[in-house]
C-alpha positions in Angstrom: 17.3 -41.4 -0.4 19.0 -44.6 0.8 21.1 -45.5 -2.6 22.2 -48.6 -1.6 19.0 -50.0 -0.4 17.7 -49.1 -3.8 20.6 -50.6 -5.3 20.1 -54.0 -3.4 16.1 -54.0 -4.6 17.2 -53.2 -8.1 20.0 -56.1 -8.3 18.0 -58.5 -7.1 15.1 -57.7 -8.8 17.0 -58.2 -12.3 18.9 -61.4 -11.0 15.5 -62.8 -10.5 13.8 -61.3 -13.9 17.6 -63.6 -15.1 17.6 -66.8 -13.4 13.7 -66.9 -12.4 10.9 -66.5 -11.3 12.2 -67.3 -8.0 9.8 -68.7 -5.2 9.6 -66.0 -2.3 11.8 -67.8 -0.2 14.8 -67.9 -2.6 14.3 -64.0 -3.3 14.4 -63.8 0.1 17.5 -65.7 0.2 18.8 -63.8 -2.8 18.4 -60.4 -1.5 20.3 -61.3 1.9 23.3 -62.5 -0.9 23.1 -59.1 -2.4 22.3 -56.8 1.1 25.9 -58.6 1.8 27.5 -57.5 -0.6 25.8 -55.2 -3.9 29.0 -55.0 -5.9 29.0 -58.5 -6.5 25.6 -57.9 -8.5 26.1 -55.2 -10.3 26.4 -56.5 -14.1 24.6 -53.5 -15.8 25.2 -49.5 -16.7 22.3 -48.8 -14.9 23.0 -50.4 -11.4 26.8 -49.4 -11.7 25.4 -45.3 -12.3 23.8 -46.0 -8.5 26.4 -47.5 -7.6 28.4 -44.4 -8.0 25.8 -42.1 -6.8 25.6 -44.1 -3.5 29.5 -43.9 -3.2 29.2 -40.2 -4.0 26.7 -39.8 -1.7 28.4 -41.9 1.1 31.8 -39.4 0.6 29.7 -36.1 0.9 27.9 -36.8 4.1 31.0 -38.4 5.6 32.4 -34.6 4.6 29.6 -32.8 6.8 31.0 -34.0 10.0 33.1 -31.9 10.8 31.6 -28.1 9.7 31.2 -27.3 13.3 34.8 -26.9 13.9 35.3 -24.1 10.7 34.9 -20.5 10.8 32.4 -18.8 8.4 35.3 -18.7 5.7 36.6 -22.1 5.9 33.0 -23.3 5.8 32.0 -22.0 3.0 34.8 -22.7 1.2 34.6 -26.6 2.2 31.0 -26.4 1.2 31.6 -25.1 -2.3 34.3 -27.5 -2.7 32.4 -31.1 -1.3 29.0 -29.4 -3.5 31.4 -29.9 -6.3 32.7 -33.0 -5.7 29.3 -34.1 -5.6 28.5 -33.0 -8.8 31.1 -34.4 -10.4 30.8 -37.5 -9.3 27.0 -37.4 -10.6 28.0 -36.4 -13.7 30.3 -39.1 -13.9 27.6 -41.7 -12.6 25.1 -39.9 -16.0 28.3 -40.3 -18.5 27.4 -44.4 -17.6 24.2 -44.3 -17.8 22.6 -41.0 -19.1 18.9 -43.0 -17.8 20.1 -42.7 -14.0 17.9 -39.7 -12.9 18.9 -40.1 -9.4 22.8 -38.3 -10.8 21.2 -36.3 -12.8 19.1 -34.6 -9.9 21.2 -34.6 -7.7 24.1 -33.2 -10.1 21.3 -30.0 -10.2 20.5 -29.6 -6.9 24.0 -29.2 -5.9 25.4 -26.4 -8.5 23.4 -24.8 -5.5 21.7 -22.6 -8.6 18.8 -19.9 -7.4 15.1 -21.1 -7.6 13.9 -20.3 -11.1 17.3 -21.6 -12.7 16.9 -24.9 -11.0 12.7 -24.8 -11.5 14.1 -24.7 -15.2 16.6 -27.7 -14.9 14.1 -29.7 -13.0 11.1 -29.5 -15.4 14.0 -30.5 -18.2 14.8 -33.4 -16.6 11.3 -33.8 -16.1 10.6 -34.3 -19.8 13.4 -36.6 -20.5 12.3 -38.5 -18.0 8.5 -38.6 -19.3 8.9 -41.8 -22.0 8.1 -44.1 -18.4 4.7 -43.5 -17.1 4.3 -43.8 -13.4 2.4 -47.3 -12.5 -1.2 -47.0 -11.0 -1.6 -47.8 -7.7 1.4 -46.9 -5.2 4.0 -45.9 -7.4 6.3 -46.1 -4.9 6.1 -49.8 -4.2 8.1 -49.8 -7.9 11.7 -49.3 -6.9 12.4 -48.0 -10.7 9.5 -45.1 -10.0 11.5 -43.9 -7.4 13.6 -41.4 -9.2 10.4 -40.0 -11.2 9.1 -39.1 -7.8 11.8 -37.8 -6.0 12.4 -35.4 -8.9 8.9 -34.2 -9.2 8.9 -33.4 -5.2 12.2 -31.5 -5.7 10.5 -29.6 -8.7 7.7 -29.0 -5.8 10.0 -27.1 -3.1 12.0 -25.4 -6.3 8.5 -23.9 -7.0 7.8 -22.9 -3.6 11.4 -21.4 -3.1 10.4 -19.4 -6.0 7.3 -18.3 -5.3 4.9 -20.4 -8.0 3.0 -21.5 -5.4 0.0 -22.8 -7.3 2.5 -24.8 -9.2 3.9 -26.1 -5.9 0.5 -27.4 -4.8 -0.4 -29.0 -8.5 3.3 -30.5 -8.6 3.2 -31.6 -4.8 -0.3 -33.0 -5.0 0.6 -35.2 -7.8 3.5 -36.7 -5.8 0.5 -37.7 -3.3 -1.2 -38.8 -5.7 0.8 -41.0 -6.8 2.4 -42.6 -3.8 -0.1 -42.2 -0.9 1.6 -42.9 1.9 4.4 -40.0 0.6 7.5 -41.3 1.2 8.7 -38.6 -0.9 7.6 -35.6 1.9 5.7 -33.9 -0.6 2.8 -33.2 2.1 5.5 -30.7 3.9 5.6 -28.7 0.5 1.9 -28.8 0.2 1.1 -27.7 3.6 3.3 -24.6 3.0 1.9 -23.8 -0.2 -1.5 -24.1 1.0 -0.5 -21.7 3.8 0.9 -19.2 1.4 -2.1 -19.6 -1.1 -4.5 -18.7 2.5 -6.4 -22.0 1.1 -7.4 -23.0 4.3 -9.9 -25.6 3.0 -7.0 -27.7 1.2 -5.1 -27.3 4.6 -7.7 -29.2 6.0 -8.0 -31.6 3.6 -4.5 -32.3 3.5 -4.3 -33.0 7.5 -7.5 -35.2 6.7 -5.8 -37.2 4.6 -2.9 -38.2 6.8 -5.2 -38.7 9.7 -4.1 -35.4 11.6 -0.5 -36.6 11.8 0.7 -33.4 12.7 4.5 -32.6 12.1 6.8 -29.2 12.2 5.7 -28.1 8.9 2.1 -28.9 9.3 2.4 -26.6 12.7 4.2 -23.6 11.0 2.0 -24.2 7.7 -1.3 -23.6 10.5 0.3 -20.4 12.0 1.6 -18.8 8.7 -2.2 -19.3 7.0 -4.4 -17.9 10.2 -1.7 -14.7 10.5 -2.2 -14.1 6.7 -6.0 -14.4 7.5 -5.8 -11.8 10.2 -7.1 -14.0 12.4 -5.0 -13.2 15.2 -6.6 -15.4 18.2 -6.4 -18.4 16.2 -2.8 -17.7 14.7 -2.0 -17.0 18.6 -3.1 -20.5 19.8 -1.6 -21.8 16.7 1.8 -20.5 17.4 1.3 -22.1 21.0 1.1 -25.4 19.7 3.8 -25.2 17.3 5.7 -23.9 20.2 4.8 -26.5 22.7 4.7 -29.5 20.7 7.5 -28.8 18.2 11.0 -29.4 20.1 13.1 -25.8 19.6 10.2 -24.3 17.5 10.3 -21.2 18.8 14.2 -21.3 18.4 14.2 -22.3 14.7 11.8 -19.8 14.0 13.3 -16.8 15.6 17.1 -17.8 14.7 16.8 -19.6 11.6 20.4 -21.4 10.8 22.0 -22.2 7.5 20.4 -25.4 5.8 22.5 -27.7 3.4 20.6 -28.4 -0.1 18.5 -31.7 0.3 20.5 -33.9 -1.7 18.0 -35.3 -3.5 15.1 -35.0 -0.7 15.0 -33.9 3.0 17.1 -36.2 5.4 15.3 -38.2 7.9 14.5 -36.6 11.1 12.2 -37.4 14.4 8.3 -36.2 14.1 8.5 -32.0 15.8 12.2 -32.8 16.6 14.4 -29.7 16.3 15.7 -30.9 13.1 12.7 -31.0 11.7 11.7 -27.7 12.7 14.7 -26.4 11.0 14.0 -27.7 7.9 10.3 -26.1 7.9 11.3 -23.0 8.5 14.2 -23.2 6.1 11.4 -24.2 3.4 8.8 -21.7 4.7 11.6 -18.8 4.2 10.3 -17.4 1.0 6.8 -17.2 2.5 8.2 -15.8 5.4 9.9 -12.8 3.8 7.0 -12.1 2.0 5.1 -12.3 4.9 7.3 -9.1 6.7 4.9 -8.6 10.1 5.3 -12.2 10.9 8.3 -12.7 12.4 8.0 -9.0 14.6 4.3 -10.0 15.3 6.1 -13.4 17.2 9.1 -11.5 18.4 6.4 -9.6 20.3 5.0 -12.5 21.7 7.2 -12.6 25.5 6.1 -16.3 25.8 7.9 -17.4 22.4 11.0 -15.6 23.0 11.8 -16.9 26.4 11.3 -20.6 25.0 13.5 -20.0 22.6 16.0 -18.3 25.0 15.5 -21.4 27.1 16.0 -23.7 23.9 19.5 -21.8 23.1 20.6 -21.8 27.1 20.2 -25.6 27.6 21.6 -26.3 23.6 24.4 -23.9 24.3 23.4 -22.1 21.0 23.8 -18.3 20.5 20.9 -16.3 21.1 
């Protein structure tokens, strides 16, 4: 979520709704004014509540910057305390406007609570949140959706970390749905619940629809589905291509590493890079453990395991 580029769209779009209708080149002109500077525009409850959340947000990534220097202990105790902080300062952003979902999500997401406790808080929200419909067309291209959507692809990977998978495909294909081009992500949840469903079919589909645009969960999605299916030559070449064509695949899935809650939705990261790899497996975890031959089924695999060695040697990463 970029808060403040929602917060620019949402300034200028009132400021226009107050002085206009403005010809496109003056709301050109008028959104430069308020890119400058957004605090200047902010004359409402509603914008000042994302104002806060973008502030909130700013202060809690500035925070991650420097966990690589803290032992286990000290890390965990500077994660509880910016997690928080966070939340605080969302719930400070509600208490001005109890409408601003964005705080309210991202107030849940990080109490860091376990799936179905969150699940719970989600769908709550959820209803609150029901008295706006969702615009036809691309939902998305409504800057005041965004929140409705964002929320309903978090309730997505909640029901996938807690195993409702055919919830996770209903809830994730209605994100689609509703935004086609899925700036939301909601095609990496699907993939993964299609893969722990063995619905090989809506796999398919769902690489259909975005033109075969494969990406790190789309890869692991491919090789949890065809192990499940006992098809073991096809899970085989499967696993090749995840390992070839997704940067430290092999790595992330043989080591995987501590991910920080998505706060409200995934961070941005290159198509098969390493980060991105980490974040699939991180979301593929549940499937994973309740998949228990897959991951000694790859370990035996000599190929994978020397990429990955050779991933850790030239990173400098443990192995």
């Amino acid at each position: 979520m970029n808060a403040w580029d929602e917060l620019v769209e949402r300034c200028a779009m009132r400021r226009n709704e107050k002085i206009g209708p403005l010809s496109a080149d003056a709301y050109r002109e008028l959104l430069i004014a308020v890119r400058a500077d957004p605090r200047a525009f902010v004359d409402d409850p509603a914008e000042q509540a994302l104002l806060e959340v973008a502030r909130a947000l700013d202060a809690y990534r500035a925070s991650l910057r420097d966990d690589d220097l803290l032992d286990d202990d000290a890390y965990q105790r500077e994660r509880g305390k910016r997690l928080a902080a966070l939340a605080a300062s969302c719930a400070q952003a509600a208490s001005i406007d109890g409408g601003c979902l964005d705080a309210r999500l991202i107030e849940a997401l990080a109490l860091d609570l376990d799936p179905d406790p969150l699940l719970e808080r989600l769908l709550d929200l959820e209803r609150e949140a029901a008295d706006r419909e969702l615009p036809t067309g691309d939902a998305w291209a409504d800057v005041l959706s965004r929140p409705r959507l964002r929320l309903r692809a978090a309730i997505a990977r909640a029901c996938l970390d807690g195993a409702h998978a055919r919830m996770a495909r209903a809830c994730a294909g209605s994100v689609i749905d509703a935004a086609p081009n899925d700036e939301p992500g909601a095609r990496h949840t699907l993939a993964l619940a299609c893969a722990r469903l063995e619905d090989e079919a809506g796999l398919n589909e769902l690489d259909a629809r975005f033109s075969h645009r494969e990406d790190a969960w789309s890869h692991l999605a491919r090789v949890i589905l065809l192990f499940k299916l006992d098809r073991m030559n096809a899970a085989r070449r499967a696993l090749r291509g995840y390992d070839e064509l997704c940067e430290g695949g092999a790595y992330a899935l043989l080591r995987p590493t501590l991910v920080e809650p998505y706060l409200p939705d995934r961070p941005d990261a290159p198509v098969r890079s390493f980060d991105e790899c980490t974040f699939a497996v991180r979301e593929a975890e549940p499937i994973i453990a309740d998949t228990p031959d897959l991951i000694p089924w790859c370990q035996d695999q000599e190929w994978l395991v020397a990429s990955a060695a050779r991933f850790a040697q030239g990173r400098g990463l443990d192995w």
